[in-house]
Legacy VTK file of the C-alpha trace (Angstrom):
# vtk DataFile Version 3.0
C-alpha trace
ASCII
DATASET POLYDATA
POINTS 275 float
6.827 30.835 8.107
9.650 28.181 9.433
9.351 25.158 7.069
11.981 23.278 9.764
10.789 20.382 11.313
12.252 17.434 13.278
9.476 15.134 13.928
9.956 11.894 12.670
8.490 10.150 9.593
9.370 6.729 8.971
5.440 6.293 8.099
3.033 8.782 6.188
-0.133 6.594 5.486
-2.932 7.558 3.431
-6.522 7.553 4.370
-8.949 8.620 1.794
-11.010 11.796 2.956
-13.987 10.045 2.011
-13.748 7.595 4.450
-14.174 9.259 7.993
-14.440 6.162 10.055
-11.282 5.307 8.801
-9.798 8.773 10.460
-9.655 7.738 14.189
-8.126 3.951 13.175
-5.355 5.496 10.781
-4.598 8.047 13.689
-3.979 4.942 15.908
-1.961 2.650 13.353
1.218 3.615 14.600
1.879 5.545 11.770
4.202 8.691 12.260
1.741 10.913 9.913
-1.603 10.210 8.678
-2.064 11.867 5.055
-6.231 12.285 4.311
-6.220 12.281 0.469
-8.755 14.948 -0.689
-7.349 13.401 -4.573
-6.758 10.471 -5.870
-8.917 8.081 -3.702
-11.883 10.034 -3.530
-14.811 10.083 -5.774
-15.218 13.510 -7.957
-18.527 14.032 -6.837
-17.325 13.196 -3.316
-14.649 15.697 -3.256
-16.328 18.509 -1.082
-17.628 16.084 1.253
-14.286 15.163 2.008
-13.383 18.273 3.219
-16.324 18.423 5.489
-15.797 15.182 7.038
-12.439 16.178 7.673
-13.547 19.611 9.283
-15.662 17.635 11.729
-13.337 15.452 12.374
-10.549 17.767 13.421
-13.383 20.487 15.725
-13.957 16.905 17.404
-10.266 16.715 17.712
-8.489 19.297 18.381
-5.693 17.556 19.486
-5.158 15.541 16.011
-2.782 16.260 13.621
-2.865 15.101 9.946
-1.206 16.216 6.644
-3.963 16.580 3.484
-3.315 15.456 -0.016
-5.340 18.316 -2.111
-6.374 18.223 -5.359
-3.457 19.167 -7.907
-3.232 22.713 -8.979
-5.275 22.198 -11.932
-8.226 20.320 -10.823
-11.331 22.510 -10.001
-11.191 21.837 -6.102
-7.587 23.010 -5.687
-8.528 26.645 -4.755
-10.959 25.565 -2.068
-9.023 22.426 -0.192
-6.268 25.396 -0.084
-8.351 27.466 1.791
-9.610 24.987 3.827
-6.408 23.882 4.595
-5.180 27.017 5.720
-8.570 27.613 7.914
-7.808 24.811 10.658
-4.866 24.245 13.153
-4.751 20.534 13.118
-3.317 20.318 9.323
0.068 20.300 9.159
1.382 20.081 6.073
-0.354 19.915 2.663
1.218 17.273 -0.029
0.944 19.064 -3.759
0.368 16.347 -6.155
1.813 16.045 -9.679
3.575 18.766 -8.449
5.309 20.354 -11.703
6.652 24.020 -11.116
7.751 26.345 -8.313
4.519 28.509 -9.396
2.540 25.873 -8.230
4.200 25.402 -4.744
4.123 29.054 -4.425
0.042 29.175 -4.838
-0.712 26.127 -2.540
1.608 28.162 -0.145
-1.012 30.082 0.650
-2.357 28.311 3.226
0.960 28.952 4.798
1.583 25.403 6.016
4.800 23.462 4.386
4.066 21.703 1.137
5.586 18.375 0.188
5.792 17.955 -3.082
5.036 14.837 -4.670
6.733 14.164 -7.882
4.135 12.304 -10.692
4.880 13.488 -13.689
7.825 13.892 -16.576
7.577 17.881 -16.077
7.549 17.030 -12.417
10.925 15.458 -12.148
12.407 18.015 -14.844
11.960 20.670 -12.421
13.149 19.093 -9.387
15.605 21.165 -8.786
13.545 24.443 -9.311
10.465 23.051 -7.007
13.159 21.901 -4.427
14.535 25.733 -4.075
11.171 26.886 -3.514
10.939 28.430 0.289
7.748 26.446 1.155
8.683 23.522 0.345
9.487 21.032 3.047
10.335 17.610 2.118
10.022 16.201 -1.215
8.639 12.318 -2.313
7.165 10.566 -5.521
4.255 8.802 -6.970
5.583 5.808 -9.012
2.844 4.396 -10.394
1.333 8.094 -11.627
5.228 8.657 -12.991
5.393 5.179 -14.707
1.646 6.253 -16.529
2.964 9.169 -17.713
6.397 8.421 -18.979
5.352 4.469 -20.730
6.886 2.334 -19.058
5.160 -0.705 -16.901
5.366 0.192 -13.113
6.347 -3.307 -11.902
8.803 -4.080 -14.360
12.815 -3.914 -13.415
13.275 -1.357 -16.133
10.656 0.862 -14.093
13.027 0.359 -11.022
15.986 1.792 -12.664
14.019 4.443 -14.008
12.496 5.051 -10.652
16.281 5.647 -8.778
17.153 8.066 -11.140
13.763 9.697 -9.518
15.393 8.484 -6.172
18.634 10.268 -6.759
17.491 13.715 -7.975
15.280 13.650 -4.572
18.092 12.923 -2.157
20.689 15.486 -3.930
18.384 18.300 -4.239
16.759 17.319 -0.546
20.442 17.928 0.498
21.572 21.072 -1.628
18.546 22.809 -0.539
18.561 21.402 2.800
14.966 19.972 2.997
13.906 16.860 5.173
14.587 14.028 4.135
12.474 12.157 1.309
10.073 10.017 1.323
10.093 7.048 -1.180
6.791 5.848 -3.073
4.237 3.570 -1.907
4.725 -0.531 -2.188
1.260 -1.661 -3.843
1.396 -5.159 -2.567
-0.513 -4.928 0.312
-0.516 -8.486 0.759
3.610 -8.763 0.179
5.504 -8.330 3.448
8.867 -10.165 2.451
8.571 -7.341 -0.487
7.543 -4.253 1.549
10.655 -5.291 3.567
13.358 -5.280 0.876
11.348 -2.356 -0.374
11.976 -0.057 2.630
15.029 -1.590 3.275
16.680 -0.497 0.050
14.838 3.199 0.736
16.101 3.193 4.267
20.192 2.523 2.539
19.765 5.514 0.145
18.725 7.845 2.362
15.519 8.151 2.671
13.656 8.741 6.314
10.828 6.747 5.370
7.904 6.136 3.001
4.452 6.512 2.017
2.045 3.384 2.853
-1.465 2.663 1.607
-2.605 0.369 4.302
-2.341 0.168 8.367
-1.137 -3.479 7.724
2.280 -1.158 6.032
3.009 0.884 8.769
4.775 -1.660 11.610
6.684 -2.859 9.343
7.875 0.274 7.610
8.706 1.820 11.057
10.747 -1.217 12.212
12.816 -0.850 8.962
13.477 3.139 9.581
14.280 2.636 13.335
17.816 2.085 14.286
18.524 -1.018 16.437
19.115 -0.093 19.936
22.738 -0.938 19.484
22.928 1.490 16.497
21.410 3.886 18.760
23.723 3.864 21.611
26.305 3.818 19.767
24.947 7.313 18.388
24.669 8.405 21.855
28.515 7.126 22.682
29.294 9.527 19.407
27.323 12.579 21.078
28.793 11.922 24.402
32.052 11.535 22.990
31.785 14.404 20.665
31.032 17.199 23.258
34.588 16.751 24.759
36.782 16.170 21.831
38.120 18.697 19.732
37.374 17.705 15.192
37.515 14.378 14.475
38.953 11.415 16.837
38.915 7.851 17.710
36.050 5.776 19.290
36.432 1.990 19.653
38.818 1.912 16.753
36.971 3.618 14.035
37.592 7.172 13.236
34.672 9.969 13.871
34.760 12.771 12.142
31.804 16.009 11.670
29.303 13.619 9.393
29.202 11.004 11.457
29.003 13.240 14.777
25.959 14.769 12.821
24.506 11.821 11.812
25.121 10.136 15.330
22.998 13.718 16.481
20.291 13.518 14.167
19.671 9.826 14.950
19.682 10.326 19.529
17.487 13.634 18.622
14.553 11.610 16.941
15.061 8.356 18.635
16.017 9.140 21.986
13.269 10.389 24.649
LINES 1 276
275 0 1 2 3 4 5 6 7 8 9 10 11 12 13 14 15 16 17 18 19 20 21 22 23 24 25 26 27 28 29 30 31 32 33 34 35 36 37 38 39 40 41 42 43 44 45 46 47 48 49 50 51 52 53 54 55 56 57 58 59 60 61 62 63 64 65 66 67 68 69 70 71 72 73 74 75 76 77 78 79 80 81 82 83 84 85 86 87 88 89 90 91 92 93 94 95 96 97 98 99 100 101 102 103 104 105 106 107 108 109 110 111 112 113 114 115 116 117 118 119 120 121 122 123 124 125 126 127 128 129 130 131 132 133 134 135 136 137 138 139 140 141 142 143 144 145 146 147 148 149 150 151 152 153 154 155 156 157 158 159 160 161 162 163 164 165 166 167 168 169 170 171 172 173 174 175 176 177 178 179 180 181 182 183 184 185 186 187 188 189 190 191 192 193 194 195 196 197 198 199 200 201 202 203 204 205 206 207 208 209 210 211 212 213 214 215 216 217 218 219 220 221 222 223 224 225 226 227 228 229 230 231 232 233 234 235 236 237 238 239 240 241 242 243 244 245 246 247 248 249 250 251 252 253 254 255 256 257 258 259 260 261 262 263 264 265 266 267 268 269 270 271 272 273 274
């Protein structure tokens, strides 16, 4: 199974599987992916209807697309939303939650779609490195607010933050050393703080990130105008490319001195933004 993928993500929201009418809406946000969460915001005894809603959903629409948070690999319904997931077309990606251990990437594997890890727990970021290596695995992101419960400290607090980029960093480096997509940060739980949601995505957007997970459609225009590149930063990529095809290694371009990363950054940035 290729695991490769260059479609963009600036925005993954969430839409809880619960909540079908919500489907079509969070499919039209303007979000890049739409994640239906089979977990976390749906009821226990809701759980299986979830998956059924979804179902009908997608043989209404075959020409959706959506990636499913399932149940973590030690909840009861784990087995079954793997199955499901693996049973229809228009999933395209399943997110593992308080991921832990390459074993556990390997079993939700099964439905051979990619897996996205998402990083909740102390175990969880312990093993980055050994969940990052595993073959399935696509991109890699984080669940602050599960992380913060787990390790003590209080999620909003500055302390949390500087907890929270050593989190950051171990997702970028092993993102690159295992040459993954690139991550996406944690969800801002302010719904009603734009100014916030801006520095927020701003500061993901400067470490590397490619975008981030949002909790409401209200998120998503703003997220996406933070990951996309000005026009002027993007044809000035497309100068680089242009540039690039006739000049041997590195060489000069207005002044400043291009070499192979910026060439492949300059490529990476006309190949998702550029028609």
């Amino acid at each position: 199974m290729s695991i490769q993928s260059k479609q963009l993500v600036r925005s993954a929201l969430f839409v809880p599987g619960s909540r079908p009418e919500r489907f079509a809406k969070a499919l039209s946000s303007g979000a890049d992916v739409v994640i239906v969460d089979f977990e976390d915001a749906v009821e226990e005894d809701l759980k299986a209807l979830a998956r059924e809603h979804l179902a009908a959903f997608l043989n209404q629409n075959p020409e959706a697309s959506v990636v499913v948070r399932v149940n973590s690999a030690d909840h009861p319904m784990h087995k079954d939303d793997i199955a499901f997931c693996a049973h229809h077309s228009g999933i395209a990606a399943v997110i593992l939650p308080k991921a832990e251990t390459a074993a556990q990437v390997l079993k939700a594997a099964d439905c051979k779609k990619p897996i996205w890890p998402l990083i909740e727990s102390a175990a969880g970021v312990a093993n980055i490195k050994e969940i990052a290596s595993t073959w399935a695995v696509q991109r890699l992101t984080f669940g602050a607010l599960d992380l913060a419960l787990d390790l003590g400290v209080r999620a909003s607090s500055s302390a949390a933050y500087r907890v929270f980029d050593q989190v950051r960093y171990e997702l970028l480096v092993n993102s690159a050393l295992h040459s993954l997509e690139k991550p996406l940060d944690t969800v801002f739980p302010n719904i009603a703080d734009t100014d916030g949601l801006t520095r927020f995505a701003q500061d993901a957007r400067d470490l590397g990130f490619c975008g981030m997970l949002a909790i409401h459609p209200s998120q998503v225009d703003v997220i996406n105008s933070v990951f996309t590149p000005s026009q002027s930063e993007i044809e000035w990529a497309q100068r680089i490319v242009e540039a690039a095809s006739g000049a041997p290694g590195a060489f000069r371009l207005d002044g400043k001195m291009i070499d192979a990363p910026v060439i492949a950054e300059a490529k990476r940035v006309v190949s998702l933004f550029v028609a």
